[in-house]
C-alpha positions in Angstrom: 117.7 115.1 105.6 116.7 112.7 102.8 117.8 109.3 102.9 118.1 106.7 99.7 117.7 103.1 101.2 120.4 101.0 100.2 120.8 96.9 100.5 122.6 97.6 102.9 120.0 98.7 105.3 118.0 96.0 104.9 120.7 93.8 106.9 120.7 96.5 109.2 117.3 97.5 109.9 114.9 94.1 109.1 114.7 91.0 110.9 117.1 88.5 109.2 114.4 85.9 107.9 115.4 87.2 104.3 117.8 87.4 102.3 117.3 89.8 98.7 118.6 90.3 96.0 121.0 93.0 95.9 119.0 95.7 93.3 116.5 97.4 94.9 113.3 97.8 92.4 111.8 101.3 92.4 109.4 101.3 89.3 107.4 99.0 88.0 105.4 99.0 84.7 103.7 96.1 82.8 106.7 93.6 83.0 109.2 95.5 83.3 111.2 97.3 86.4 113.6 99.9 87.1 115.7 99.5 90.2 118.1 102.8 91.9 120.7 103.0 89.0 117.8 102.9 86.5 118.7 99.1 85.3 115.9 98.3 83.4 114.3 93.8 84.3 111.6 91.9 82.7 110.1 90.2 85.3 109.7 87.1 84.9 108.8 85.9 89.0 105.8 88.4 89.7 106.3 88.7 93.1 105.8 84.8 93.6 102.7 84.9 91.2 101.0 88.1 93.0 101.3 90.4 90.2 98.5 89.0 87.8 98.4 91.9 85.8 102.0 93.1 85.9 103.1 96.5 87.6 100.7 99.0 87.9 98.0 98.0 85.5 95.8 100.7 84.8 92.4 98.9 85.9 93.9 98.2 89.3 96.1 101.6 89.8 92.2 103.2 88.7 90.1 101.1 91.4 93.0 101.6 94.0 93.0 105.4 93.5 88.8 105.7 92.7 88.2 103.9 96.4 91.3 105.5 98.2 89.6 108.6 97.8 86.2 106.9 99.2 86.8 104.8 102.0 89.6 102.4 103.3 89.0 100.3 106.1 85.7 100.1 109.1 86.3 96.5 111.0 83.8 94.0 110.4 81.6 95.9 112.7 80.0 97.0 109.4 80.3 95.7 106.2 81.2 97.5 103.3 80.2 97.8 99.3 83.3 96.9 97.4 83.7 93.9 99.7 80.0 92.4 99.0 81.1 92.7 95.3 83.8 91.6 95.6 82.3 88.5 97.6 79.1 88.4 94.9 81.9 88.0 91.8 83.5 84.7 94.1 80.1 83.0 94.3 79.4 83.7 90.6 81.9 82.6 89.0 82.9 79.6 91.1 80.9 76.2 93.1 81.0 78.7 96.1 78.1 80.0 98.0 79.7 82.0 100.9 83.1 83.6 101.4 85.3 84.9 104.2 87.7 87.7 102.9 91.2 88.2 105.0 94.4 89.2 104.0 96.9 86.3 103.0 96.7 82.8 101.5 98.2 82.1 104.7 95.0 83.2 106.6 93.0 81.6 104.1 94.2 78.3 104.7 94.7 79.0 108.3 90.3 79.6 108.1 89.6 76.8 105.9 91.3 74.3 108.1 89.8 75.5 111.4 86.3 75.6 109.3 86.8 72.1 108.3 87.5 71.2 112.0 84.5 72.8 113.4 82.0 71.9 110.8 83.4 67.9 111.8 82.6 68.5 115.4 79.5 70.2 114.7 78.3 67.6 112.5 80.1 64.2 113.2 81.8 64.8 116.8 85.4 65.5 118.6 86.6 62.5 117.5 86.4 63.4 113.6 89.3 65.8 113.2 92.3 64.1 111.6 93.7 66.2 108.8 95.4 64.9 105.5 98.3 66.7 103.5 101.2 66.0 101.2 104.9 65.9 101.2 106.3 69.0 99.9 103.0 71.1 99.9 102.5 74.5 101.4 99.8 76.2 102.8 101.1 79.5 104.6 103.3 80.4 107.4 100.9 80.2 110.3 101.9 77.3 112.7 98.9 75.8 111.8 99.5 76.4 108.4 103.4 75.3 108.3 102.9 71.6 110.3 100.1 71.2 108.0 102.1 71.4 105.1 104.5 69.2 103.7 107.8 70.5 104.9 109.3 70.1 108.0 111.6 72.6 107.9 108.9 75.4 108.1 107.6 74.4 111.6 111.0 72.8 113.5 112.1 74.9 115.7 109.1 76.2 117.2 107.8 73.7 119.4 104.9 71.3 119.4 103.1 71.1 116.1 99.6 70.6 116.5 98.5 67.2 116.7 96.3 65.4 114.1 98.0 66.2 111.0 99.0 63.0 108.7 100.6 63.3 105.2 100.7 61.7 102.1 102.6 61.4 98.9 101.4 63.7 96.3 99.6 62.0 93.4 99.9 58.9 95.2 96.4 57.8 95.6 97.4 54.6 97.4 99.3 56.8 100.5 96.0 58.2 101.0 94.1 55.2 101.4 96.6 53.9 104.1 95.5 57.3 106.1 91.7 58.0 105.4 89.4 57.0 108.0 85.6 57.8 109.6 88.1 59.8 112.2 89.5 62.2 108.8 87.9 65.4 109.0 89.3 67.3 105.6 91.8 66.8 102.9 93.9 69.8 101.7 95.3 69.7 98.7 97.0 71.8 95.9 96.0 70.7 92.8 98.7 71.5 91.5 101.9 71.6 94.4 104.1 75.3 94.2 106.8 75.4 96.9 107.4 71.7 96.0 108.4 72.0 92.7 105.7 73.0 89.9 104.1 69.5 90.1 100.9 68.8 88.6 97.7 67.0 90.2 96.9 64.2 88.3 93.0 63.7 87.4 92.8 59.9 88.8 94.8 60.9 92.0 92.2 64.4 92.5 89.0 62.5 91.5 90.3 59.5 94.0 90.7 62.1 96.4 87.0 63.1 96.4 85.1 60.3 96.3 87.3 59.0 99.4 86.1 62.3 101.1 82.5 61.3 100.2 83.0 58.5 101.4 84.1 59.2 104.5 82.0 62.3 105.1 85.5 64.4 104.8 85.9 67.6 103.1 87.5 67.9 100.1 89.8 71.9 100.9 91.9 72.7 97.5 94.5 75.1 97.9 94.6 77.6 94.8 97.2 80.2 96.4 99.2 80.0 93.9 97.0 78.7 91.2 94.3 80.6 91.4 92.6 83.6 89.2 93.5 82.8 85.8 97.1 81.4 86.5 96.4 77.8 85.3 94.5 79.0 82.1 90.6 79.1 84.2 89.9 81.3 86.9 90.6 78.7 89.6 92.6 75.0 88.2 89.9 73.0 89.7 87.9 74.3 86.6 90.5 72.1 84.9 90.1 68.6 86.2 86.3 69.2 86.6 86.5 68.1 90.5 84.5 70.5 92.9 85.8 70.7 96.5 84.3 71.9 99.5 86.4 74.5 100.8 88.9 76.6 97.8 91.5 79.1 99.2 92.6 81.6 97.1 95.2 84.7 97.4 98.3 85.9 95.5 96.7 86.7 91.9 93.8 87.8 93.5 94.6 91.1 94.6 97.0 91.9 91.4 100.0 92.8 94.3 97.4 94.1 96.8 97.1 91.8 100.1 94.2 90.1 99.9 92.9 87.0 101.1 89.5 84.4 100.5 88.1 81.6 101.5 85.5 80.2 99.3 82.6 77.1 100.4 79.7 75.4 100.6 76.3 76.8 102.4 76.5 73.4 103.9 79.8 73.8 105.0 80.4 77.7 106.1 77.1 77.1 108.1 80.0 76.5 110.7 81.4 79.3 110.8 79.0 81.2 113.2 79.6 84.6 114.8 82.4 84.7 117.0 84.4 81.5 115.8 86.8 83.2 113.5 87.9 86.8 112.2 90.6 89.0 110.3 91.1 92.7 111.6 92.1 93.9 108.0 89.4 91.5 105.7 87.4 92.6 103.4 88.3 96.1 104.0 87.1 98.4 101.0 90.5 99.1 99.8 91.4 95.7 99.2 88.1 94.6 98.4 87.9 96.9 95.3 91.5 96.6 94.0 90.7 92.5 94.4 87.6 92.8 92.4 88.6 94.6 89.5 91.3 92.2 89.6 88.8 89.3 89.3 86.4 91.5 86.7 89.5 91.7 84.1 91.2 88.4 84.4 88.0 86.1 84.2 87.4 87.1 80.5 87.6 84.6 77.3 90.5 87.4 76.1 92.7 87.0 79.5 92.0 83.4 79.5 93.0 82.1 76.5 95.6 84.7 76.7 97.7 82.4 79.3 96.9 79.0 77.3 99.2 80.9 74.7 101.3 82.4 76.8 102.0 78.8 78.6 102.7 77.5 74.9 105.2 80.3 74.2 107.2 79.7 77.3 107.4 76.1 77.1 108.9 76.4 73.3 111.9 79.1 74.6 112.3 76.7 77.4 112.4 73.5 75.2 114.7 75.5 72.4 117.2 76.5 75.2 117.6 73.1 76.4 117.7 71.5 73.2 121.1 73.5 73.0 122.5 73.3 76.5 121.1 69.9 77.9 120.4 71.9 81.6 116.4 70.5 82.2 115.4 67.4 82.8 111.2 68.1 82.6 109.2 71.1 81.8 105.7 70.9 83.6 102.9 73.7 84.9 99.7 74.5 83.7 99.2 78.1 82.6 101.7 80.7 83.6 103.3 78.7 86.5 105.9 76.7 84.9 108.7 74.6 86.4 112.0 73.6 84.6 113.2 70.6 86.8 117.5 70.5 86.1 119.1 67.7 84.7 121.0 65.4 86.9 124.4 67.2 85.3 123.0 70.2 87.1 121.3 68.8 90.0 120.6 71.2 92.8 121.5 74.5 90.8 118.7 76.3 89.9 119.1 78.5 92.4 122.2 79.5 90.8 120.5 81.0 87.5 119.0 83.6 89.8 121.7 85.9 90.5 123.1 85.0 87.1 119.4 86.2 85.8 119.7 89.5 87.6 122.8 90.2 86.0 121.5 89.6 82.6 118.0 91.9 83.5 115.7 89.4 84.6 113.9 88.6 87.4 113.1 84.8 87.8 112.2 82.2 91.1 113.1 78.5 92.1 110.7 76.2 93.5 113.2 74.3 95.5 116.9 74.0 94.8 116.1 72.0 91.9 113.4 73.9 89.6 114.0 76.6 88.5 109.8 78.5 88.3 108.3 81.3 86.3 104.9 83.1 87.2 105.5 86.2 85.0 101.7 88.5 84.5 99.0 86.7 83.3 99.2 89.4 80.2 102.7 89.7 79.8 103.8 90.9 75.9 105.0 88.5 73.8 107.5 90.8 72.8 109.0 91.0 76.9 108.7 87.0 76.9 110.8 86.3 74.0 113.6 88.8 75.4 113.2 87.7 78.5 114.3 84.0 77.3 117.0 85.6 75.5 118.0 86.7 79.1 117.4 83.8 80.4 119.5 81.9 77.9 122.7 84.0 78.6 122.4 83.2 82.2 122.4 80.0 81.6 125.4 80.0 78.8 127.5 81.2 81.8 126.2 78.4 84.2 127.4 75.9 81.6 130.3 77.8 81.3 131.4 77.8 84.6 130.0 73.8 85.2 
């Protein structure tokens, strides 16, 4: 007998660490989706700025169906073709000499901070492995990962963090110095912070942040998740500031909705990483591998680029025109297709009340905290789906000040 899944199941069947919306989407296309009852969405949240190209792009549904007919998956007992192309496109296009392919930005983070460790004890000694982060960051879900980042509520409950982890304040240059030693083994860094509320690096807190890892022989690890392959407007944001780090970690965008994971460094530095220190069952496994670099091969064009510099324009003038009229942001900030709207103090802590009013009105938005509410829509999203998606967006929030 058949079965239609319903919400319903979800409570019934899957571990409780979620908790969805109450549509289920069954079709996807461009940036728009379908859920059970046919209601149509423009998306406007792409799955937590996964979806670079929207749902089911043609390049990537092409490279997913030409491989899937070739080969999937061998271990890293052997290497495979679409993975060393997909690891050749990295280096070209980026500071990078080597890469390690996985399958989360979790992973990759997870990697680049155990690389960072050993290449300290290789190089300086045991005592060299302090590790710097910032309030409100996040770097994956990994213990590691979550006492590394900058939010306590990701790793209580679970025991003893790992020791050795300091934080910061974000684009507070200052905070640093107070932690930075000869003992600091990396800095990790977003450059610009996700989870904790679409915040910007600035240049003079980045650039501070690599010359004190020169000068203390630290590396310099940026986190580009979330920001990476063409979502800030380059193909990776430290392209932006002009500041090179020695370890990038990139996910999300990269696979267009495909897991896949990389971390991206330095001959000097993945020199570390000998055989045996570190592995992922699933990376660089063809599948991935050749839906990832089609991925890459589309976005990193002048067209695509450019592309989201508009784009980022067009969104900030709906968003600036809707609160001209209902007074609900305080700041509008992001670079490229991850933007923020931070609510006013008359609506302080409700942004995560526009989401179910969104759904209602056909679209499909995100919060970055209870207080901003975020948008990481395709990287080629039509102009025509962005304008009504605002208009969406506008009606939810006519009945939030409604109801205020």
């Amino acid at each position: 007998m058949s079965h239609t899944p319903s919400r319903q199941d979800f409570d019934h069947y899957m571990a409780p660490n979620y908790a969805p919306q109450q549509v289920i989407p069954v079709r996807g296309e461009s940036s728009r989706l379908w859920d059970q009852q046919g209601r149509e969405y423009i998306d406007f949240a792409g799955g937590i700025a996964v979806n670079s190209l929207g749902h089911c792009h043609p390049v990537l549904v092409e490279a997913l169906k030409d491989q899937g007919e070739k080969l999937w998956h061998l271990s890293n007992v052997f290497t495979n073709e679409p993975a060393l192309n997909l690891a050749k496109a990295l280096v070209d296009r980026t500071f990078a000499d080597k890469v390690f392919l996985c399958s989360s930005g979790g992973e990759a983070n997870e990697a680049a901070l155990k690389l960072a460790r050993r290449w300290a004890v290789d190089h300086h000694g045991e005592h060299k492995d302090k590790i710097i982060s910032f309030y409100q960051s996040f770097h994956g879900r990994t213990f590691f990962t979550v006492s590394v980042g900058g939010q306590p509520k990701y790793s209580q409950g679970f025991g003893p963090v790992p020791g050795g982890i300091l934080h910061a304040d974000y684009n507070d240059l200052e905070s640093v110095r107070k932690l930075v030693g000869d003992d600091t083994c990396a800095i990790i860094v977003e450059p610009m912070q996700g989870e904790g509320g679409i915040v910007p690096g600035k240049q003079d807190f980045l650039q501070g942040l690599r010359d004190l890892c020169d000068e203390h022989n630290a590396l310099l690890i940026f986190d580009e998740v979330q920001t990476g392959v063409g979502r800030s407007g380059e193909l990776y944001a430290y392209k932006n500031y002009g500041i090179t780090p020695d370890i990038l970690t990139s996910a999300k965008s990269l696979g267009g909705g495909f897991p896949v994971g990389a971390m991206l460094a330095t001959d000097a530095v993945a020199k570390s990483l000998v055989i045996g220190t570190h592995g992922s069952t699933y990376g660089g496994n063809a599948l991935a591998s050749a839906v990832a670099l089609a991925a890459v091969e589309f976005i990193d064009t002048p067209e695509v680029l450019e592309g989201v510099k508009k784009r980022h324009d067009l969104f900030r003038e709906h968003l600036e025109t809707i609160n001209r009229k209902h007074g609900v942001f305080k700041e509008i900030r992001g670079m490229g297709l991850l933007m923020g709207a931070q609510m006013s103090d008359a609506y302080e802590g409700r942004a995560k009340d526009i989401l179910p009013l969104a759904i209602e009105e056909g679209l499909m938005a995100l919060i970055a905290g209870p207080n901003v509410l975020r948008m990481a829509p395709s990287l080629v999203i039509p102009e025509a789906d962005i304008a009504e998606g605002m208009a969406r967006l506008e009606r939810a929030i006519e009945r939030l000040v409604a109801a205020a």
